[in-house]
Each structure stands twice: as C-alpha cells, then as structure tokens.
C-alpha positions as CSV (number, residue, x, y, z in Angstrom):
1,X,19.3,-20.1,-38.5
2,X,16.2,-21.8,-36.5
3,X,16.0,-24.9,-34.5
4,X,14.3,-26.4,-31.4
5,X,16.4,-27.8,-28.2
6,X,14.4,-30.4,-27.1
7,X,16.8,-31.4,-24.5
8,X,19.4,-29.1,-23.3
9,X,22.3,-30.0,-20.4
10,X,24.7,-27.1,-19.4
11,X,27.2,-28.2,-17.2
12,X,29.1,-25.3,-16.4
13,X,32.5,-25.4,-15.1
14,X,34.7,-22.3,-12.7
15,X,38.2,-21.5,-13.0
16,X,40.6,-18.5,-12.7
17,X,40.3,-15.8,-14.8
18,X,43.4,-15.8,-16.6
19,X,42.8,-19.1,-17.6
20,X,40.2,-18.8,-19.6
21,X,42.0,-16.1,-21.1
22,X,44.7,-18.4,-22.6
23,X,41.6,-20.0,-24.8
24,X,40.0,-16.5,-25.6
25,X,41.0,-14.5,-29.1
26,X,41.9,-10.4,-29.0
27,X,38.7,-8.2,-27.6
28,X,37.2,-10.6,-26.0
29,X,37.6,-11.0,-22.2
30,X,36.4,-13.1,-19.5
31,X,33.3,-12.0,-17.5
32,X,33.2,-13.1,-13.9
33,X,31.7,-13.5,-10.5
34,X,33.3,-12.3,-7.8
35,X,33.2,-15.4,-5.0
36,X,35.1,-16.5,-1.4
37,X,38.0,-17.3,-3.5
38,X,38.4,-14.7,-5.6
39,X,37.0,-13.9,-8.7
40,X,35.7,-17.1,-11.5
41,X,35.1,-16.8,-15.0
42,X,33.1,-19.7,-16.6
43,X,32.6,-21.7,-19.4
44,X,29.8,-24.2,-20.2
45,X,29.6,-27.0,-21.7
46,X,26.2,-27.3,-23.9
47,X,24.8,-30.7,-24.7
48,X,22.0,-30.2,-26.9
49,X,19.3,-32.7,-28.4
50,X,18.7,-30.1,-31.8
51,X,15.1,-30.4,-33.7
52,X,14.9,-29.0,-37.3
53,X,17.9,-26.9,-37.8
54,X,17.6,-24.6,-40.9
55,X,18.2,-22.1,-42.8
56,X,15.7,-18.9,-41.3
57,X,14.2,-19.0,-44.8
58,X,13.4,-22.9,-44.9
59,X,10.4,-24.6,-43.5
60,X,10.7,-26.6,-40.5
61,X,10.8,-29.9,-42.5
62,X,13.5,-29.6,-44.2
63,X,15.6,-29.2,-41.4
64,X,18.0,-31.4,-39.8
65,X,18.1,-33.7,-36.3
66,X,21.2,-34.1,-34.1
67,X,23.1,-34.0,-30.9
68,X,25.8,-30.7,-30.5
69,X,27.6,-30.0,-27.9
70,X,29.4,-26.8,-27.5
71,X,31.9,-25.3,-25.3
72,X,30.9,-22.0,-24.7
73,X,33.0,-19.3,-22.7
74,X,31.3,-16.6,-20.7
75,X,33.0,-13.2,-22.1
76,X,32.8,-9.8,-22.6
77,X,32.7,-8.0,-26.2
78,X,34.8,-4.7,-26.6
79,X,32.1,-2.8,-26.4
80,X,31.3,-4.5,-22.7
81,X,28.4,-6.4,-24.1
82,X,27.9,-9.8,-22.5
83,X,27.8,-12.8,-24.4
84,X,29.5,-16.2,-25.2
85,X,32.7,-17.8,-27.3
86,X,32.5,-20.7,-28.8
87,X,35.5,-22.3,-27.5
88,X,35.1,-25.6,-29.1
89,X,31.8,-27.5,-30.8
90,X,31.1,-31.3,-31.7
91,X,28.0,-33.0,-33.2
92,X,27.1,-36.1,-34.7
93,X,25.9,-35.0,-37.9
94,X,28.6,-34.4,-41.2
95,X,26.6,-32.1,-42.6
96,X,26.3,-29.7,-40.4
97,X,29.9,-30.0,-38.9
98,X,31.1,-29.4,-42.1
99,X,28.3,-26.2,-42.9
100,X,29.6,-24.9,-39.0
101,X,32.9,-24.8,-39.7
102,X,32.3,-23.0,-43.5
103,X,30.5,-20.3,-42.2
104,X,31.3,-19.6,-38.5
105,X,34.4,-20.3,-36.4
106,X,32.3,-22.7,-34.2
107,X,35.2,-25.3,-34.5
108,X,33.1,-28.4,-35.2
109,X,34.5,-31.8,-34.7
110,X,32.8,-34.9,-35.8
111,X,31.6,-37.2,-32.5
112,X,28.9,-40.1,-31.5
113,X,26.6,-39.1,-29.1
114,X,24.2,-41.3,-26.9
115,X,21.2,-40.0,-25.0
116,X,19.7,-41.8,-22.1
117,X,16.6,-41.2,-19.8
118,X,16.0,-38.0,-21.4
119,X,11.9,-38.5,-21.4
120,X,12.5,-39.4,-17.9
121,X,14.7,-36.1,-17.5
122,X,11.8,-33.8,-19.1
123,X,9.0,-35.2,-16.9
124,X,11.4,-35.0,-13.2
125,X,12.1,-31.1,-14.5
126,X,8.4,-30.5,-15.7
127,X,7.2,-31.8,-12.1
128,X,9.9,-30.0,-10.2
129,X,8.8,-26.5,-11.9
130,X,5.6,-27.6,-12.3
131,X,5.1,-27.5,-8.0
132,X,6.9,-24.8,-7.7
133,X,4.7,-22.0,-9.9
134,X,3.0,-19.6,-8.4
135,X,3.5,-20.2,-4.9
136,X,4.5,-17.0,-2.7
137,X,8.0,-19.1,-2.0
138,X,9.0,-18.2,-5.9
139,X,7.6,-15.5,-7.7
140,X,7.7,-14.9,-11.0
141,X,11.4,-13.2,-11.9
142,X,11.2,-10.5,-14.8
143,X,11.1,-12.0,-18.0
144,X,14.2,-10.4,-20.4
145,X,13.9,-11.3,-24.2
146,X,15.9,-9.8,-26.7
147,X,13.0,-9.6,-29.0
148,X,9.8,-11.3,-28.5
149,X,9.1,-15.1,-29.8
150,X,6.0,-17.1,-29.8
151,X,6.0,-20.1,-26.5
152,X,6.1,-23.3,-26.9
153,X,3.3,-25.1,-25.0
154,X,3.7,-27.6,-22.9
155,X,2.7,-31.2,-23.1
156,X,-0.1,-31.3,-20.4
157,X,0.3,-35.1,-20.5
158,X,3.4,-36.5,-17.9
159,X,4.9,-39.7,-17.8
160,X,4.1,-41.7,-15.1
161,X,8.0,-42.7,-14.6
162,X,9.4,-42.1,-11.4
163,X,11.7,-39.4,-10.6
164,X,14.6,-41.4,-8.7
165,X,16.2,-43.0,-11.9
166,X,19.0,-41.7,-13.9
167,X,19.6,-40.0,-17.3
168,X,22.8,-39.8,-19.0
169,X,25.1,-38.5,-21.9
170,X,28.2,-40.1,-23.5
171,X,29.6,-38.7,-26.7
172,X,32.5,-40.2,-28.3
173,X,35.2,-38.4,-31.0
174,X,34.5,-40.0,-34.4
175,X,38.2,-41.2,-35.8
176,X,38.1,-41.3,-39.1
177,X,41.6,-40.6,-40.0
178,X,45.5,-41.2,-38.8
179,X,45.2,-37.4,-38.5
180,X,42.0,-37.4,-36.4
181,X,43.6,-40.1,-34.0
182,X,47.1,-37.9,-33.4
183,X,44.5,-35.4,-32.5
184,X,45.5,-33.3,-29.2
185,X,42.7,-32.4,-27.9
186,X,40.6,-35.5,-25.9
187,X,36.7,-34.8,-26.0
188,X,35.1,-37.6,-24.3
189,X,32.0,-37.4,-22.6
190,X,30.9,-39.3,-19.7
191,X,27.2,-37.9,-17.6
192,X,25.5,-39.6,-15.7
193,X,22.9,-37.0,-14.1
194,X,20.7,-38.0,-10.5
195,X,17.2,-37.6,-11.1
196,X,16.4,-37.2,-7.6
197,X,18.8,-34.5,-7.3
198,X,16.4,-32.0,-9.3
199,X,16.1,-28.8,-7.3
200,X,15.0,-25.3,-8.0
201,X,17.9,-24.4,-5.6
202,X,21.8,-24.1,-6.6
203,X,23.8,-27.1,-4.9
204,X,26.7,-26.3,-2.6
205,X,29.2,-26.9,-4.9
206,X,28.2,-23.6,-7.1
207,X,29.3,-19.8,-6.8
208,X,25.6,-19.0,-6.6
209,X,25.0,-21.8,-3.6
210,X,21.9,-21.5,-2.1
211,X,20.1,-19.7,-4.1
212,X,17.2,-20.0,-6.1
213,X,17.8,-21.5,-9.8
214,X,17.2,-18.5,-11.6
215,X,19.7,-16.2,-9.8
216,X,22.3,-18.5,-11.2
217,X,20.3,-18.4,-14.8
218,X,21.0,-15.0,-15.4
219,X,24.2,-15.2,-15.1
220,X,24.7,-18.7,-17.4
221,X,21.6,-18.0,-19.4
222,X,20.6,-14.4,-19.9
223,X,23.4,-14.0,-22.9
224,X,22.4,-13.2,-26.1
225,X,25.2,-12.7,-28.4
226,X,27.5,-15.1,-30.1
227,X,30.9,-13.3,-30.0
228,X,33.7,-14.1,-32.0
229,X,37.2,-12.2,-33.1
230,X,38.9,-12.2,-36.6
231,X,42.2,-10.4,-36.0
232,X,43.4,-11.3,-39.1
233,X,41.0,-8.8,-40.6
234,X,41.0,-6.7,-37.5
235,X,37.4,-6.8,-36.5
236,X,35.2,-8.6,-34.0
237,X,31.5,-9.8,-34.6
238,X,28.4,-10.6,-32.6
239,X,25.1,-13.1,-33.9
240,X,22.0,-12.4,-31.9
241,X,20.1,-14.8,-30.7
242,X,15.9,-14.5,-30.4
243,X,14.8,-17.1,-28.4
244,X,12.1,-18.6,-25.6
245,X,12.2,-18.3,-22.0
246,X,14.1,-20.8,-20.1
247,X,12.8,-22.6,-17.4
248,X,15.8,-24.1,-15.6
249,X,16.0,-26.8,-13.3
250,X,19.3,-27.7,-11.1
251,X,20.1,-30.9,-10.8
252,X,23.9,-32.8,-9.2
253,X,25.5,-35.4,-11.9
254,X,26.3,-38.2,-10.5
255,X,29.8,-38.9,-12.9
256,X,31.0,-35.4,-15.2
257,X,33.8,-36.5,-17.0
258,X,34.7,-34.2,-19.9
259,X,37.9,-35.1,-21.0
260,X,38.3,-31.8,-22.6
261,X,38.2,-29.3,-19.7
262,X,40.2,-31.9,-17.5
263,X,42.8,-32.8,-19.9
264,X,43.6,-30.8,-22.9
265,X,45.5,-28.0,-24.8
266,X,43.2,-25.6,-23.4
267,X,42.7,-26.7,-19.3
268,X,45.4,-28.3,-17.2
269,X,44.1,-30.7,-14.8
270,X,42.5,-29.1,-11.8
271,X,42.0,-25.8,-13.4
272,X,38.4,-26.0,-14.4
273,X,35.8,-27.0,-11.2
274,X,32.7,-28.4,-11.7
275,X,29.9,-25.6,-10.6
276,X,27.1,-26.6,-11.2
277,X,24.4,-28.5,-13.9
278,X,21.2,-27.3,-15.8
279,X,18.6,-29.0,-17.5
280,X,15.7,-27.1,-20.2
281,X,13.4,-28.7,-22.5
282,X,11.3,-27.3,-25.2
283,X,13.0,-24.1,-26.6
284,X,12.8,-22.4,-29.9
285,X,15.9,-20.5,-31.5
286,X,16.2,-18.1,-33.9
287,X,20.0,-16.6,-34.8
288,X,20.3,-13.6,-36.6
289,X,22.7,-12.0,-39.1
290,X,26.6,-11.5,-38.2
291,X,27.0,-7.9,-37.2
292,X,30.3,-7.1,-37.4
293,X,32.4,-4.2,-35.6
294,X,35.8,-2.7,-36.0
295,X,38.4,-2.7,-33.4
296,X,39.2,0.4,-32.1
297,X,42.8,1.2,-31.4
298,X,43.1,2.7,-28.1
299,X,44.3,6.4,-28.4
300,X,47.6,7.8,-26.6
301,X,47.0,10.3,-23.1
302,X,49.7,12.2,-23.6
303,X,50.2,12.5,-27.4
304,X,52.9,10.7,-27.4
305,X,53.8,7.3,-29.2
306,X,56.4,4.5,-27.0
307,X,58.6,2.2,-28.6
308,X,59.3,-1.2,-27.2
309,X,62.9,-2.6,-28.5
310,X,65.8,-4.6,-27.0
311,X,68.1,-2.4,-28.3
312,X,69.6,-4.6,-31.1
313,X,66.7,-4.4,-33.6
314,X,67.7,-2.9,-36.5
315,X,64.5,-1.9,-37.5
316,X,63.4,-0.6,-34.3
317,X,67.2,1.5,-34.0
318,X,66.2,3.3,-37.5
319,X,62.5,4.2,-36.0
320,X,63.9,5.4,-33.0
321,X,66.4,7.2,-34.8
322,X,64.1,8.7,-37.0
C-alpha cells in the first residue's frame, strides 16, 4: 500500500508499563524509557490527513482521500525488533474501514473528522525548521531509512498567515446502529493545538524534556514495522514500512481530550499522561508485504517438564499420574 500524509499530529501519551500490557496480544511487549519515575511505555495517537491511498500496484489517481487516526503502541517483537501495535484505528471513509478491517487487524471504526488551521499549521512548522537548518546550534542528525525513497520537495512558496493562531482536530464516532451506540469504547476527539507553541525543543511536560525535537523522534518515530499477533494460529507478523524522512516540529495543545485513552476498556482514568505533541507535513509511504514468523516455544533448562494443577483436576491427576 502507498499514500501521502499531508498532515500528520502524534500526540503521544506515557503510562506504566504494565498497563499497556493489558491492551498488548502474546509476543509483543512494551518498549520503554527509563525516566525520574520509573520506567514509561507509550502509545500514540496518529491523526493523519491521508492523500492517494492505494494499492502499491495502482496509480496515484485512483487512490483514495481521508482522515485516519490510529492508536499505535510502542512495542517490542519476539525477536526484540522495535516497532508499533495498532491498538485501535478510526477514519472517515467506509471503504477503507471496511478494506482495514478485511485484511489487517487494524480495528477500524467508522468516525467524522474535522480539520482546522492545518495550512496555517504547515507554514508555522515549515518556518520553525525552516530557521533552524544549518545553523551550528542544530546539526544535521544521521538520517536512518529502512530502504531509500525519493523526497518530497517542498513548496518554496509560504503563507503569509501569522504564526500565533490556532489549528485543531475534532473527530466524532459515526453511530450508525443500536449496536454502534451500546458501544464501550468512547473515541472522541477534541485538539486544539497553540501555534505559537512550535518549538524544535521538547516541552517540560515530556520524558525527553529539554531536548532537541529529534532526540525524542527517534524514539516515537524511527519505527518501522507494523507488528501484530495471531495466537490463534500461533504466529506473529511484521509489515515494513519505506518511507521519507521526517522533519518534526514540537508544539503544546492547548485542549487534548481523547476520550479513548482517558476513559475506556483499555485506560482507566489517570493512567495514560499526556507527553508530548508532533506535527509533519509532506510524507510519502510505502508498506510492504506481511512477513510472518512463528512463535518459538521457549525450551526447558533442565530437561524437565512442570505441571501446574490444583490438585482436583482430573485431567491433570491422570498426566501426573502418568
């Protein structure tokens, strides 16, 4: 699959470890930062403006526009590889909620998004890195690709709109069904996002505070797998992604409510922080094919096999017997 991300928002959100666990499947584990208080695992949540989404094999016209927003857990694959779990995923187009949730356990949900400011948003981050490159202050980090992709340029023409408005995000679940309204799960989303706030430095607030932008990016960014676990036909599976560089900015929303990670099956109240917020414009993405793996049973030290019973289990009595 291809697309572009002409606007992308991650608002990334720090909890205990163990509670992130409770929303991970088997193999997959949370990866975290050790911080002050201990160590974090993370989960963000994506909102994404998509541009031409299609088939690999298609040509860019054919594809299809819409707003996704995906809630993507920071993990660690059997193997130790880093990547992300989709947790949860919503967009505002049937077609391709249905196509997600046919061939990949993306767990789409129907919603109505609304963008706001997000020209405005573009040009505040293009000026903000714009200042910044090449000066001794920030120097170029490494560049890590998993395979190499073609840039996209950018428009050399900025607005002239000032960078001490607003932008914002609201996306709303689409009822369409007794069903969908008994639903457990709330996913509202309310941003409202500080233009003036835009910063290539991470706000106090963060596990990375203080530091410049990208330290934080390769932690939140530099992932390219899609993990996911089928335990039911006892494998685990990986998509890779080939993709542009980022160019992150930082900026502090003004209002993050997401109902979801404040409210839900998955996150009590209180157990997910806000950390921080990213914004990136302008990115191509290519996914590639599943590639799928096997668990591997972890094999005994001493030889020996244990039996766990109660002692009234008539079918653990005879295997202990035997």
């Amino acid at each position: 699959m291809k697309t572009t991300f002409r606007h992308c928002l991650l608002v990334n959100y720090a909890m205990d470890p163990s509670v992130l666990s409770r929303s991970l499947p088997r193999g997959l584990t949370p990866d975290t930062v050790d911080t002050a208080d201990g160590p974090r695992a993370f989960l963000s949540v994506v909102v994404a403006d998509l541009e031409a989404m299609r088939p690999g094999f298609l040509p860019r016209a054919l594809g299809s526009d819409f707003t996704q927003v995906v809630y993507r857990a920071i993990v660690r694959a059997p193997t130790g590889e880093r990547g992300v779990y989709f947790v949860r995923s919503d967009a505002d187009d049937v077609v391709m909620s249905i196509a997600g949730n046919v061939f990949s356990n993306f767990n789409f949900h129907l919603a109505d998004c609304v963008w706001s400011g997000r020209d405005e948003l573009r040009d505040t981050a293009a000026r903000v890195l714009d200042a910044a490159e090449g000066t001794e202050q920030r120097p170029e980090l490494e560049r890590r690709k998993w395979l190499i992709t073609p840039q996209l340029q950018h428009d050399g023409a900025r607005s002239s709109s000032s960078s001490t408005g607003s932008a914002g995000f609201m996306l709303e679940p689409r009822r369409s069904s007794a069903a969908d309204e008994a639903a457990p799960d709330p996913a509202g989303v309310r941003l409202s996002l500080d233009l003036a706030s835009a910063s290539l430095t991470m706000p106090a607030s963060s596990a990375f505070r203080g530091k410049d932008v990208r330290e934080a990016q390769r932690y939140f960014v530099e992932l390219y797998a899609a993990l996911a676990s089928w335990p039911e036909h006892d494998h685990w599976s990986a998509v890779r992604i080939d993709r542009t560089t980022w160019q992150v900015v930082s900026l502090e929303p003004a209002l993050a409510q997401v109902d979801f990670m404040e409210r839900s099956g998955h996150f009590e109240p209180g157990e997910a922080v806000l950390d921080s917020c990213f914004y990136v414009h302008a990115l191509d993405y290519h996914w590639h094919a599943v590639d799928r793996q096997p668990f591997v049973a972890d094999a005994p030290t001493d030889g020996l096999t244990t039996f766990f019973y109660d002692g009234a289990c008539p079918v653990c009595i005879r295997e202990m017997s035997h």
